[in-house]
C-alpha positions in Angstrom: -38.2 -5.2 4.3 -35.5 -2.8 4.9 -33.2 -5.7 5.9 -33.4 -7.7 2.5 -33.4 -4.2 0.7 -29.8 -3.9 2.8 -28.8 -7.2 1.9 -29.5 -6.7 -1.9 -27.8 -3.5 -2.0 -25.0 -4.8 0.0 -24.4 -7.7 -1.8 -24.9 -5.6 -5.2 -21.6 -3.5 -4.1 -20.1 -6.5 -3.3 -19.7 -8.0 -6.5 -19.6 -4.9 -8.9 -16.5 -3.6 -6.4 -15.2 -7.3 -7.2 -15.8 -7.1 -10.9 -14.5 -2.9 -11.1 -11.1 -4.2 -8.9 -10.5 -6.5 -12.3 -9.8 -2.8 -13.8 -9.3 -0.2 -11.3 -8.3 -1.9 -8.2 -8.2 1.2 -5.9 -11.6 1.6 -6.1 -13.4 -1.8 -6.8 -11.5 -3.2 -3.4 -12.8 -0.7 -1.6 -16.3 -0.9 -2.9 -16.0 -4.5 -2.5 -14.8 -3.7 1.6 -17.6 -2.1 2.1 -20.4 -4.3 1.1 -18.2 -7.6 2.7 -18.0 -5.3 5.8 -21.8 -4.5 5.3 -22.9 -7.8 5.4 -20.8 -9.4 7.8 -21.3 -7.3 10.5 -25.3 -7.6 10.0 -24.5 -11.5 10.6 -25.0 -11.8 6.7 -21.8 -14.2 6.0 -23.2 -16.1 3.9 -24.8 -13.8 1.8 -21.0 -12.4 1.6 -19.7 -15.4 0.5 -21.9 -16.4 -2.2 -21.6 -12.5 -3.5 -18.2 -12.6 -3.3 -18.4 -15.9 -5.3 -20.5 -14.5 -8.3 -18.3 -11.5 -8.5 -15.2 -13.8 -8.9 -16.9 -15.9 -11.2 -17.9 -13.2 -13.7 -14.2 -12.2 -13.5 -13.6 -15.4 -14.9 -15.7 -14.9 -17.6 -14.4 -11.7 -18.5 -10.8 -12.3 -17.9 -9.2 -15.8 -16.6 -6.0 -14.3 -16.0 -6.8 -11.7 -13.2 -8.5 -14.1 -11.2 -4.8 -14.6 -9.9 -5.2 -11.7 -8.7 -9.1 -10.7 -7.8 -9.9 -13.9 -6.2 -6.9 -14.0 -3.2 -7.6 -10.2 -2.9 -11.0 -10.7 -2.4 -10.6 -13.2 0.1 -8.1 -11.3 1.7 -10.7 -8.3 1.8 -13.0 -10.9 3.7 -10.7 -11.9 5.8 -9.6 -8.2 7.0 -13.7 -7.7 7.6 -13.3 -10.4 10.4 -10.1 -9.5 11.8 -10.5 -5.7 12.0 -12.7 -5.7 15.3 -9.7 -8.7 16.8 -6.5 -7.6 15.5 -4.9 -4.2 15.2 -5.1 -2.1 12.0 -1.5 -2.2 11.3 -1.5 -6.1 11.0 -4.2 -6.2 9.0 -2.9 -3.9 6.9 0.3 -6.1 6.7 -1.8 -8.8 5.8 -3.6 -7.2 3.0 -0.5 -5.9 1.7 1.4 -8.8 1.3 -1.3 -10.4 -0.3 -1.8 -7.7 -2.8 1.8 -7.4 -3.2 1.7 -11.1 -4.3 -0.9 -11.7 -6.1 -0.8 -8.6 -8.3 2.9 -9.3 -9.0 1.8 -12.9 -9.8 -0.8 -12.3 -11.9 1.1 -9.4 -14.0 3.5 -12.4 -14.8 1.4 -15.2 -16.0 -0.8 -12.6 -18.3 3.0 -11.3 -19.6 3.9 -15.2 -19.7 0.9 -16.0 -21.7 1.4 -13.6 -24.1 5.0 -14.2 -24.4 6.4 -11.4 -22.9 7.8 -10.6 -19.6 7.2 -7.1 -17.6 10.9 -6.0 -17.7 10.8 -6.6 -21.4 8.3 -5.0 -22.1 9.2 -1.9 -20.3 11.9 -1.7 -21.6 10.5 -2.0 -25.3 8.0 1.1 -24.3 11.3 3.3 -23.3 13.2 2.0 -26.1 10.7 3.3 -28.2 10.7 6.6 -26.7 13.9 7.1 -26.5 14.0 7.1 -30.0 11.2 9.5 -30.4 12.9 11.5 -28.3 16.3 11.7 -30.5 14.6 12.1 -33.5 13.0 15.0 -32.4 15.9 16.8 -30.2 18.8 14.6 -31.1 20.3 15.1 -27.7 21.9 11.6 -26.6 22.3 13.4 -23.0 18.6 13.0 -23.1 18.1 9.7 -24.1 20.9 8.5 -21.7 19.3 9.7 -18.5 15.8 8.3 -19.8 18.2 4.6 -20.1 19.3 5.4 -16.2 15.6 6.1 -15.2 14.2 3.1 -16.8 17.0 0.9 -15.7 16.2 2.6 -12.4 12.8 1.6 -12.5 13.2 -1.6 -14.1 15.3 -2.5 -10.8 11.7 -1.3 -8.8 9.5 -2.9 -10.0 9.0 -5.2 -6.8 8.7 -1.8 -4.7 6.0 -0.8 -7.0 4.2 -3.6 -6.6 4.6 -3.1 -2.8 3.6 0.7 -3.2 0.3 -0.3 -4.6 -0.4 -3.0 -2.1 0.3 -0.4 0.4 -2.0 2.3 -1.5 -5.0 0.0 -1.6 -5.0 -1.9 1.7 -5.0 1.7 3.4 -8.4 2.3 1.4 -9.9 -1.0 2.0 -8.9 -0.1 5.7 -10.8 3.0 5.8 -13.8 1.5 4.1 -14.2 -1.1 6.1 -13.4 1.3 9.3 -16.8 3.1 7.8 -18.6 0.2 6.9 -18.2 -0.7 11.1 -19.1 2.8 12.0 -22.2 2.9 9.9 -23.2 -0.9 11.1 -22.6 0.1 14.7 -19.4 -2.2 15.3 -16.3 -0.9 16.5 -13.0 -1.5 14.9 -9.2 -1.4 16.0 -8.8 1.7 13.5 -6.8 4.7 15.2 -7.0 8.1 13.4 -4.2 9.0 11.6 -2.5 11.2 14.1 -2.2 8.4 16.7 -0.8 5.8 13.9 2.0 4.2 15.1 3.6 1.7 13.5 5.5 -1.5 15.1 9.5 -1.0 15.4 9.7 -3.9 13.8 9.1 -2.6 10.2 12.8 -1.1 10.6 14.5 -4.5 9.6 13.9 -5.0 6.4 15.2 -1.1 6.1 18.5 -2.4 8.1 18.8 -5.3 6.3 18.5 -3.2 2.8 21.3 -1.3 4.7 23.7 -4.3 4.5 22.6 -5.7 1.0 23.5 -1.8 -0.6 27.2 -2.2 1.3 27.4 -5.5 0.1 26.9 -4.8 -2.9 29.9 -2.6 -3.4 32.1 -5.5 -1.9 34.5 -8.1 -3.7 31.6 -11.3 -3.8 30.1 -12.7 -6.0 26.1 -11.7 -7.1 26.9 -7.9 -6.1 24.7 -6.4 -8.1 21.9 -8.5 -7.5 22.3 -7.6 -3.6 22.4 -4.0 -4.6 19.3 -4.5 -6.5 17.7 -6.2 -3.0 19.1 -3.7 -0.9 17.4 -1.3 -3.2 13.6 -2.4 -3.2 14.1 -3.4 0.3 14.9 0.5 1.3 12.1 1.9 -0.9 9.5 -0.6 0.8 11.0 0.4 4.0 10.5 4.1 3.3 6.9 4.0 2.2 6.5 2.4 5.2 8.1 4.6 7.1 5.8 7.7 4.9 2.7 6.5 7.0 4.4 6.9 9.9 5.3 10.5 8.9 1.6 11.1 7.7 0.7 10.0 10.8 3.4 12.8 12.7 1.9 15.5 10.2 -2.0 14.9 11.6 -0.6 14.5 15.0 1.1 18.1 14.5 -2.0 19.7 12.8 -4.0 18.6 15.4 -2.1 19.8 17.9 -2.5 22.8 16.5 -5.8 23.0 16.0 -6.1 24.5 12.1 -9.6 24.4 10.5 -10.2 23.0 7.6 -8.6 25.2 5.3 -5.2 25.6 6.7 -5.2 22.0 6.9 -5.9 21.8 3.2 -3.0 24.2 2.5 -0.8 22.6 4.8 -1.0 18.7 3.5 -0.6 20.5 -0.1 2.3 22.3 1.3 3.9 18.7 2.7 3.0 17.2 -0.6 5.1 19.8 -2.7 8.1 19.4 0.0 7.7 15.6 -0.5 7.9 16.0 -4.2 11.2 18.4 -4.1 12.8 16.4 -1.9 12.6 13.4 -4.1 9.9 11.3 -1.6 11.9 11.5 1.2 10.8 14.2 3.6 8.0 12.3 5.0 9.8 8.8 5.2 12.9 10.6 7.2 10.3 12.1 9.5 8.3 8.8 10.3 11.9 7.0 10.4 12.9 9.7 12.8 9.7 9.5 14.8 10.7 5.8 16.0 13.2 7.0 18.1 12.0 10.8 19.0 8.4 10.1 19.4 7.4 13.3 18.4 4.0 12.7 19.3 4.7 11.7 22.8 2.6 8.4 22.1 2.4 6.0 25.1 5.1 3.3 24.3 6.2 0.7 25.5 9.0 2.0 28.8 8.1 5.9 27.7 4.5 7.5 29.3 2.2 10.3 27.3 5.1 13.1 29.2 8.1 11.6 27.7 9.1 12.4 24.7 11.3 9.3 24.0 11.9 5.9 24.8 14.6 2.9 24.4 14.2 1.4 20.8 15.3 -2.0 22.7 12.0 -1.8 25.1 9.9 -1.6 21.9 11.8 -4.4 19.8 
């Protein structure tokens, strides 16, 4: 009895998580995680399947368009469930993210396309229009020229926010399906957050960003559509490289032992510090991190005592 009333309520968060990630992602995913994790770690794939099935379906009904992205996300979601007890965390989380990266970028574009707009248009209509509420009420055209260099600015983003919010929700659909294993008994390749470290191998697109920015301010021809690559290729770099630093900040608290409050104070301390420093205190830390290891994490040609290793051994 207790095993179909599982299954039902299982299966029940499987589809509504499917159905809420049509509107609020960040938390239907999750939901949906945990009920796919739920059910296939209780041997119950194909009660996963056919629940992950209706919940696409009524997603269909309700919206056609965002089945580009539900339905790919979804699977992908499955998919992770499988692979979490095989594969590292980290390539799963890869996984996840290029597939939400993807599809929500893909699916953004033929809802715009349908409706005869495109993103960038239609960002730029919204600041267009309040930059002209903003000089009718101050009249300050220093004001309205630094709102053009922001939006222009984030105009030139919008593949790295994509990426951020692939990021954002794969890490949750990580941890939900690290406590769907934990509740079901099954152990996953999930480290805590102090001993997450990331391949070295996540540094290339930041070099290869590197070279597209220089490039860009060379004598060729398509300059400022390198500059624009080197751009977004950077800021995906550096949120990268911001779990990396998260993961240096947990190793450092725990080192230190805090209780509960003073960890509290300090992650809203590192938050504020983030903030001033424009988002890039903890991406310089976890950058640093690959080289200084300040964690003394076993690596590859370095052991628990040594507080570096050759970047070469690790690449």
């Amino acid at each position: 009895m207790s095993e179909t009333r599982d299954t039902l309520l299982l299966s029940g968060a499987l589809v509504l998580g499917v159905v809420l990630s049509l509107l609020v992602p960040l938390i239907g995913l999750p939901l949906a995680a945990t009920g796919a994790a739920g059910l296939t770690y209780r041997g119950r794939v194909l009660a996963a399947a056919i629940s992950a099935a209706v919940g696409i379906a009524a997603v269909g009904i309700i919206d056609i368009g965002s089945v580009i992205f539900v339905a790919p996300a979804v699977i992908a979601v499955m998919l992770a469930a499988v692979l979490l007890s095989r594969v590292e965390a980290q390539w799963v989380g890869a996984m996840l993210t290029t597939v939400l990266t993807v599809a929500g970028a893909a699916s953004e574009y033929v809802i715009l396309m349908a409706q005869g707009q495109s993103l960038a248009t239609q960002l730029s209509t919204q600041v267009n229009q309040a930059i002209a509420a903003d000089s009718q009420l101050a009249g300050a055209s220093a004001s309205s020229q630094s709102m053009r260099e922001a939006a222009n600015l984030t105009l030139q983003l919008i593949p790295t926010w994509f990426f951020v919010s692939g990021i954002v929700i794969a890490v949750a659909v990580i941890v939900a399906l690290a406590w769907a294993a934990k509740r079901s008994g099954r152990t996953v390749r999930v480290p805590k957050l102090s001993q997450l470290d990331l391949t070295p191998h996540v540094l290339w697109p930041f070099v290869a960003g590197l070279f597209a920015l220089a490039a860009s301010h060379a004598s060729i021809a398509n300059a400022q559509a390198w500059g624009v690559v080197g751009l977004n290729l950077v800021c995906c770099a550096a949120a990268v490289f911001t779990l990396q630093g998260l993961g240096v900040s947990a190793g450092v608290l725990d080192r230190t032992r805090v209780g509960l409050g003073g960890r509290i104070l300090a992650w809203a301390a590192l938050a504020v510090l983030d903030v001033f420093s424009v988002w890039t205190f903890l991406p310089f830390v976890g950058l640093l991190d690959f080289w200084i290891n300040f964690r003394r994490l076993p690596r590859d040609g370095v052991t628990p005592q040594s507080p570096t290793t050759a970047m070469s051994d690790r690449l």
